[in-house]
Structure formats: C-alpha cells, structure tokens
C-alpha positions in Angstrom: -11.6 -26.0 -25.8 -11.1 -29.7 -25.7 -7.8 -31.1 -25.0 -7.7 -32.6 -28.6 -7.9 -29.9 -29.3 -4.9 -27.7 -27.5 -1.4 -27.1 -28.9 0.9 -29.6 -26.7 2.6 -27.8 -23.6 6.5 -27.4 -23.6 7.6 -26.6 -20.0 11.6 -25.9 -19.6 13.1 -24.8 -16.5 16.8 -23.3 -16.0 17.9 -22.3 -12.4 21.1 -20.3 -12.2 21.8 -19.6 -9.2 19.4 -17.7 -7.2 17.2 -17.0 -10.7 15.3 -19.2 -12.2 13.6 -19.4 -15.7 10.2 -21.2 -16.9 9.7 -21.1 -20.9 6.8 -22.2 -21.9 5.4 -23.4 -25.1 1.7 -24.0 -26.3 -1.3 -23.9 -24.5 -2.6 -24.5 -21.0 -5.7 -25.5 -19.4 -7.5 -28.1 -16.8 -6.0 -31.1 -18.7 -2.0 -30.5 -18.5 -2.0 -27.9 -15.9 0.2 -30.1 -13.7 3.0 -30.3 -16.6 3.4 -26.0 -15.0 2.6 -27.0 -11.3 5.8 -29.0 -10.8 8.1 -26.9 -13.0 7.1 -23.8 -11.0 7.6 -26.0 -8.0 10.9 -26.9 -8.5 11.6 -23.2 -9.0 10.4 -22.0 -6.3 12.2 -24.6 -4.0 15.2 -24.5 -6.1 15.5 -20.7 -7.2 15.5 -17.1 -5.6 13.3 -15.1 -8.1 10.9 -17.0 -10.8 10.4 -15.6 -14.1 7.9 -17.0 -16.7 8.2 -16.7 -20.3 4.9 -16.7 -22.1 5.7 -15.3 -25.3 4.9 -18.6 -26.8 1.5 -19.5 -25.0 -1.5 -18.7 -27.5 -4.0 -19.8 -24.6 -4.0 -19.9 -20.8 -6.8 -20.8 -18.8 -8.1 -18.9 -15.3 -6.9 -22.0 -13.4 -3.4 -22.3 -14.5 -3.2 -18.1 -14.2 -4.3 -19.2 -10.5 -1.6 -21.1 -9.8 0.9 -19.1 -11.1 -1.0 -15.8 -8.8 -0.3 -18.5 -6.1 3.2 -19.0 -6.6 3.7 -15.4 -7.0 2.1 -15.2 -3.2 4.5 -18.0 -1.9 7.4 -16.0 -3.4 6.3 -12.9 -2.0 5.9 -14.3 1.4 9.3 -15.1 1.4 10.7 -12.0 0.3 11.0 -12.9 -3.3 9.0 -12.4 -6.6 7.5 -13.9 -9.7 7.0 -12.3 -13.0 5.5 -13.0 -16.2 7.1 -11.7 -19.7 6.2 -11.3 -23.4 2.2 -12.3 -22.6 0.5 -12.7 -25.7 -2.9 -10.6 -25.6 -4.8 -13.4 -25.4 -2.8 -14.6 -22.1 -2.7 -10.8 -20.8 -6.7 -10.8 -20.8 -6.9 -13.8 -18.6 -4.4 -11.9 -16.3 -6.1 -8.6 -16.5 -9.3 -10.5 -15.9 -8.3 -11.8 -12.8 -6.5 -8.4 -11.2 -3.1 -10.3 -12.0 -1.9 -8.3 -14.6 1.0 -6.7 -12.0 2.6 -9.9 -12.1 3.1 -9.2 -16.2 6.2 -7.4 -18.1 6.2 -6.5 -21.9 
C-alpha cells in the first residue's frame, strides 16, 4: 500500500481526568505512524487509562499495532491499561495476528 495511496489519518485526543480517549480516523502505516505515536504519548503521560477508538480505521499496519501493544505494556507496568474498541475486521486480523487481540473490545 503506498502512502498515495492511504486514506488521511485523523488522530483526536480527549483527557478527562484520569481517562483518556484516542479517535482515530483513516488509515495507518510506516508513513504517518508518528501522527498515533505522540497522541498515545500524551495519553499516557497525561491520562490514567487509554482507550482507542478504531471504529473508523479500514487499515492498520503490524508496526503501528506494535506500538500501541507497547503502550499497552507501559500502561500495564504502571498499574494501568489500554484498550482498543469497535476494530474493524480488517484491523482485528492484524491484532489477532500478532497475539494482541486481548487488548480489543467490540
């Protein structure tokens, strides 16, 4: 998939209080994965629990699934968690693939 290619990524972040949210829109790979590393950053740093939205993302790639299996780890080493809601099938292989799919809610 080139990046010409993928539908333009829409990251949106709301903290409230210790919760925070990450919507995101379109698809993700190699070539805009750092428009989700910082977002996810931020929440991490700035919220208590991290939940990702991904009813909108027709295509995720095993690199940005990595980083958000990484973030889930940071969480978890500090007592906290990360989950992923509304996958699309697509986006639930990749996580399935990678033995990730406990991070995943309907």
């Amino acid at each position: 998939m080139s990046a010409e290619s993928l539908e333009e990524l829409r990251v949106d972040l709301l903290v409230c209080g210790t919760h925070a949210l990450v919507a995101l829109r379109g698809e993700i790979d190699f070539s805009n994965r750092d428009q989700l590393a910082a977002p996810l950053a931020t929440a991490v740093r700035d919220g208590d629990n991290v939940t990702i939205d991904l009813a909108q993302v027709g295509f995720m790639d095993i690199g940005a699934v990595q980083l958000i299996v990484e973030t889930a780890t940071e969480l978890a080493r500090a007592g906290r968690r990360l989950t992923g809601v509304h996958p699309q099938s697509a986006v639930r292989r990749v996580f399935t693939l990678l033995d990730a799919d406990h991070l995943l809610r309907p």
